[in-house]
C-alpha positions as CSV (number, residue, x, y, z in Angstrom):
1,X,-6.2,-4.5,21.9
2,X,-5.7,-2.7,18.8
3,X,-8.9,-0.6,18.1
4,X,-9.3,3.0,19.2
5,X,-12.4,5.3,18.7
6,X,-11.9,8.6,17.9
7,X,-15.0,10.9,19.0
8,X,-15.0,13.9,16.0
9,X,-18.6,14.7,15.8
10,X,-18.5,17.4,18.2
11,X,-20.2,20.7,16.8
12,X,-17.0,22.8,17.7
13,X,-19.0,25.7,19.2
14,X,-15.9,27.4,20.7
15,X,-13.7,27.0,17.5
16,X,-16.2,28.5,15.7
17,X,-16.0,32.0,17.4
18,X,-14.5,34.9,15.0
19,X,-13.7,37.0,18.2
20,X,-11.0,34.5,18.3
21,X,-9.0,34.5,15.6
22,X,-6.9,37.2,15.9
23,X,-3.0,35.8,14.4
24,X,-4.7,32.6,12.2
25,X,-3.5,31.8,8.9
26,X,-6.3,31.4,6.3
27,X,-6.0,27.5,6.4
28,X,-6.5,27.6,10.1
29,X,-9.7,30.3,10.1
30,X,-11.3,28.4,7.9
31,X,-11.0,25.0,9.5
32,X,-12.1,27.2,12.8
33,X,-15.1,28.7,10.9
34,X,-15.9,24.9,9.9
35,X,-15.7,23.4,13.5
36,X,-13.8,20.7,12.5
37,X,-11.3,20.8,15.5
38,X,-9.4,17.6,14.0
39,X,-8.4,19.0,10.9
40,X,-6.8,22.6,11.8
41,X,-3.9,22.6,10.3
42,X,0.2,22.8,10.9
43,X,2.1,21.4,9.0
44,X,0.0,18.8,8.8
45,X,-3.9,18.3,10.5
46,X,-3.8,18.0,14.2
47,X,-5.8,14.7,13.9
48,X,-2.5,13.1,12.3
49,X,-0.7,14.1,15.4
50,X,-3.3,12.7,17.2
51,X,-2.9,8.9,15.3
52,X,0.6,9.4,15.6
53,X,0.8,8.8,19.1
54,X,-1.7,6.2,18.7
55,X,0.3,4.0,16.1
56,X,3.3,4.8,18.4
57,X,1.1,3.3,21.5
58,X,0.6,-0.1,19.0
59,X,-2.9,0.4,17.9
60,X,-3.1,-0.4,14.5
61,X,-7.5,0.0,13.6
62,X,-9.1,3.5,13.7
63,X,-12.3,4.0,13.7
64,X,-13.4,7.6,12.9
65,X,-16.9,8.6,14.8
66,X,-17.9,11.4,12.8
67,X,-21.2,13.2,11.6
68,X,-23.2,12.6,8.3
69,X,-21.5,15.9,7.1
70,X,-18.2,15.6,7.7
71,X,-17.5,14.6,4.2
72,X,-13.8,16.5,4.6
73,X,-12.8,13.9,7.6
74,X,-14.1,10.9,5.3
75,X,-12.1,12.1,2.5
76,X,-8.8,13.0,3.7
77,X,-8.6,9.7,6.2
78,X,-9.9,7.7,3.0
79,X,-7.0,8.5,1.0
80,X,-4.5,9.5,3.6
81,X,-1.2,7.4,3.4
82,X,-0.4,5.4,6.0
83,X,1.9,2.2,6.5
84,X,0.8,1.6,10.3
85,X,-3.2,2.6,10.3
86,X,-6.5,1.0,9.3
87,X,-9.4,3.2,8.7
88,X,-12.6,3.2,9.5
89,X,-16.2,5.2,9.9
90,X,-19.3,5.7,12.0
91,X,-21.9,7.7,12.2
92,X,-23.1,9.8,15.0
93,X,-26.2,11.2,13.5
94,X,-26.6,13.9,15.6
95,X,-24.7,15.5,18.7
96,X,-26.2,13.7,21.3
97,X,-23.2,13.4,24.3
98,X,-20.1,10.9,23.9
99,X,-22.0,7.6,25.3
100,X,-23.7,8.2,21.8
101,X,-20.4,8.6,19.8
102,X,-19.3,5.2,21.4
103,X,-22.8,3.6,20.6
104,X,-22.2,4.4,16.9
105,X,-19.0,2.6,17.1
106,X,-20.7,-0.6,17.9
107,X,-20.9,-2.1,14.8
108,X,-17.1,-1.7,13.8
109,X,-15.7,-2.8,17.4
110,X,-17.9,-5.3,18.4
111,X,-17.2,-7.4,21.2
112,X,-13.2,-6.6,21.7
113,X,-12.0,-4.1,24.3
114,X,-11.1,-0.4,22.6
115,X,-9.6,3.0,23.6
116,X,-11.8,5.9,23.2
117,X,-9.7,9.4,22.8
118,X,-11.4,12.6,21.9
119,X,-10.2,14.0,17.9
120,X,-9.0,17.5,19.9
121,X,-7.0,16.4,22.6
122,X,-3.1,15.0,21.8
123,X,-2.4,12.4,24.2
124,X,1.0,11.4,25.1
125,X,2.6,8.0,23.8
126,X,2.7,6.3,27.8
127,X,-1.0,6.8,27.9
128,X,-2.3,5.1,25.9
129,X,-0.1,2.5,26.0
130,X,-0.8,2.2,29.4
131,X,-4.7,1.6,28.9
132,X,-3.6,-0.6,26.0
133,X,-1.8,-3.3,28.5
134,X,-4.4,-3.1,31.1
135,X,-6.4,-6.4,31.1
136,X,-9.7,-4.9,31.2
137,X,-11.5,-1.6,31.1
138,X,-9.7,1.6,32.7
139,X,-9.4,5.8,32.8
140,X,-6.0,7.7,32.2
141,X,-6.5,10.2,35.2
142,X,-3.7,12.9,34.7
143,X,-2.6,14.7,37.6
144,X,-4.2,18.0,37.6
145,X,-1.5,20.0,38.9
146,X,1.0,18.4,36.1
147,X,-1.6,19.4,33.7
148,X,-1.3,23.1,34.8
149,X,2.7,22.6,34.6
150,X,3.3,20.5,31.5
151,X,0.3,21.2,29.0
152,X,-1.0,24.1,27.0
153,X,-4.5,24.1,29.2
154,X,-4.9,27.4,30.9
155,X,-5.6,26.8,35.2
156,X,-9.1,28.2,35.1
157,X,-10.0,26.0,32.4
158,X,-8.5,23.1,34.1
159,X,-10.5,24.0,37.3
160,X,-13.9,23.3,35.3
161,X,-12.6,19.5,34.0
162,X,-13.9,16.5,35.4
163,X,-12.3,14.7,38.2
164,X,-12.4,10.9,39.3
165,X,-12.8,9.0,42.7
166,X,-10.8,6.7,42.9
167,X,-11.1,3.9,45.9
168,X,-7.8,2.6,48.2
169,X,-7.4,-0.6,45.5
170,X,-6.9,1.8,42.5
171,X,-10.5,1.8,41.1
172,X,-12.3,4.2,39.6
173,X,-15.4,5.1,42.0
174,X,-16.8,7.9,40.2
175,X,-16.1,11.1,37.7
176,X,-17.3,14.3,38.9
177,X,-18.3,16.4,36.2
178,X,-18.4,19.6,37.4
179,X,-16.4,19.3,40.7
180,X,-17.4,22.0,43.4
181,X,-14.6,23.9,45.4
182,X,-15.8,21.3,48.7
183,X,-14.8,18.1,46.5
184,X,-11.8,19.2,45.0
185,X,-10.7,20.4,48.6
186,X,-12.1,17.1,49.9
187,X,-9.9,14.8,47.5
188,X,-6.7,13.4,48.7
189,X,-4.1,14.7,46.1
190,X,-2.9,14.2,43.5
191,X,-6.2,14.9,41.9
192,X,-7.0,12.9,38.9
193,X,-8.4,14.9,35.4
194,X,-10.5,12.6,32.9
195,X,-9.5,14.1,29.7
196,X,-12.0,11.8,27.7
197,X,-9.3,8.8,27.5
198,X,-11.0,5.1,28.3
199,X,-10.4,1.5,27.6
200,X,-13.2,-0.4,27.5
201,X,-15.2,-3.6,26.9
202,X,-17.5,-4.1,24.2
203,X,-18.9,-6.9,26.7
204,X,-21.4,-3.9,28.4
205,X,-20.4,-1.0,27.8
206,X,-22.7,-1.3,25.0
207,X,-25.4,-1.7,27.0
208,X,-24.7,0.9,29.7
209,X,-24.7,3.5,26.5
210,X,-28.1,2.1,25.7
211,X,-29.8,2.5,29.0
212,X,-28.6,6.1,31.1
213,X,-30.8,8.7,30.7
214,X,-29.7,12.3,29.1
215,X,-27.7,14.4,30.9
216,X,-29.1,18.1,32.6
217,X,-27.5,19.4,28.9
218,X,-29.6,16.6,26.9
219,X,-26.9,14.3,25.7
220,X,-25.4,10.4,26.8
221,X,-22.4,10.7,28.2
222,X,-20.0,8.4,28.3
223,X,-19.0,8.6,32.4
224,X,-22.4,8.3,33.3
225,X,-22.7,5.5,31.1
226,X,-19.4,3.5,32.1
227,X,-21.0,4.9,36.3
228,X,-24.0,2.5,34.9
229,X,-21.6,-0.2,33.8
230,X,-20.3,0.0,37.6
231,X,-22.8,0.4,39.8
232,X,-25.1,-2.1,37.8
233,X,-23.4,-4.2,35.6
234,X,-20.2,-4.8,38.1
235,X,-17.7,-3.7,36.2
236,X,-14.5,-2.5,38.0
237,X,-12.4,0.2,36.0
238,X,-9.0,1.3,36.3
239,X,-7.9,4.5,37.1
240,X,-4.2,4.7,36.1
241,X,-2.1,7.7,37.4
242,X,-0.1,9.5,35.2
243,X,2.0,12.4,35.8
244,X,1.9,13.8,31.4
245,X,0.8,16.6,29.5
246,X,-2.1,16.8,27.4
247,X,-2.6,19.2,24.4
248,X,-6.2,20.4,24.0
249,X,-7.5,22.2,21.0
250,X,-10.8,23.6,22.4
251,X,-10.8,27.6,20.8
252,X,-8.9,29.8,18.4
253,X,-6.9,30.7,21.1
254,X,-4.8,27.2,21.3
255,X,-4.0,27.3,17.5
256,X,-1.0,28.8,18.6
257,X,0.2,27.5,21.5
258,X,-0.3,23.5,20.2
259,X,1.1,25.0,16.7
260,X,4.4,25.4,18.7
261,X,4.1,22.3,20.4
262,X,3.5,19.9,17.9
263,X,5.6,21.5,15.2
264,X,9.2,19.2,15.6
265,X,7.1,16.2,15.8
266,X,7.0,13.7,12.9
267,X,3.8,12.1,11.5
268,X,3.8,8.6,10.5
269,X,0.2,7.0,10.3
């Protein structure tokens, strides 16, 4: 396997907020203003980091999901230098959820199994190289008490992420979205946190992605679609444990804290 999908069209909502940017540079407000979570810069834009631990992992063809506007992503991965990386693009017309993102991939993946990794999220090395030796689709599910300890994610914010079932044979059963106080108390521990990172199979996920209906919010999203791919399709997805941090550049208010986290490593695309 050696294609991941990177999800970018996000509207950056949060980012966008002035109340936040109290301590920015310039370079960094502006990217904020724009949105464009995946091109805030340190010393160099945090979607480099990003591919970095993806090259590292073995993947070696990018695809960039990304919206008609995003003109600035195009260019700067179009003329980027990089020995280990391929380049490529898809367009997610409009914001519609992350089963849509992955349906605008369809064309460049095709039929092979990929990794699909959000553009605002640094993911470490044993991830996705994990997903990447599986032999067939799976979910990194991070431990969410690690998360609290190891990454930059405040607790509360944790406490709102998704969490997945998983069955006594290591299988994902299902990814609770919103998980109430009663099913996070019900769960045997560790708990598991989806943080957006898959492998799948361009076999159905496809399809799945093609047939859910949109989501209370209005959008496809990606767990209901690969909950589709499951319950009708018979697909069985692994949920691998891992014990790792993950960065997440959600607000203004992380610019900092993954600024100080990310600045002693090297980028090589």
């Amino acid at each position: 396997m050696d294609t991941v999908v990177v999800m970018a069209r996000g509207l950056g909502n949060r980012m966008r907020r002035e109340d936040e940017s109290v301590g920015l540079r310039s370079d960094q407000k502006h990217a904020a203003e724009s949105g464009i979570k995946a091109l805030v810069p340190f010393d160099r834009p945090f979607l480099d980091y990003v591919l970095t631990a993806v090259a590292d992992a073995g993947y070696t063809k990018v695809c960039l999901v990304i919206g008609p506007e995003h003109e600035e992503i195009r260019t700067y991965y179009t003329n980027v230098e990089a020995e280990r990386l391929s380049f490529d693009f898809a367009i997610q017309h409009e914001p519609k959820g992350t089963a849509d993102a992955v349906l605008a991939a369809q064309d460049v993946v095709g039929d092979e199994p990929f990794l699909v990794i959000n553009s605002d999220n640094h993911y470490p090395c044993e991830a996705l190289l994990a997903l990447r030796q599986l032999d067939g689709p799976g979910l990194a599910c991070f431990d969410r008490d690690a998360l609290i300890e190891l990454s930059n994610i405040p607790a509360e914010r944790i406490a709102g992420f998704a969490v997945v079932e998983v069955d006594t044979d290591g299988f994902m059963c299902r990814v609770h979205e919103k998980p109430s106080l009663e099913q996070l108390q019900s769960m045997p521990e560790p708990v598991g946190v989806s943080m957006n990172c898959w492998r799948l199979g361009g076999d159905h996920i496809f399809d799945a992605c093609k047939a859910i209906d949109p989501s209370p919010r209005g959008e496809f999203e990606l767990p209901a679609a690969v909950q589709y791919s499951i319950d009708t399709l018979g697909a069985q997805v692994r949920a691998v444990p891992l014990r790792l941090p993950v960065l997440d550049l959600t607000s203004r208010i992380d610019i900092d804290t993954v600024g100080e986290r990310v600045k002693d490593l090297t980028v090589r695309l």
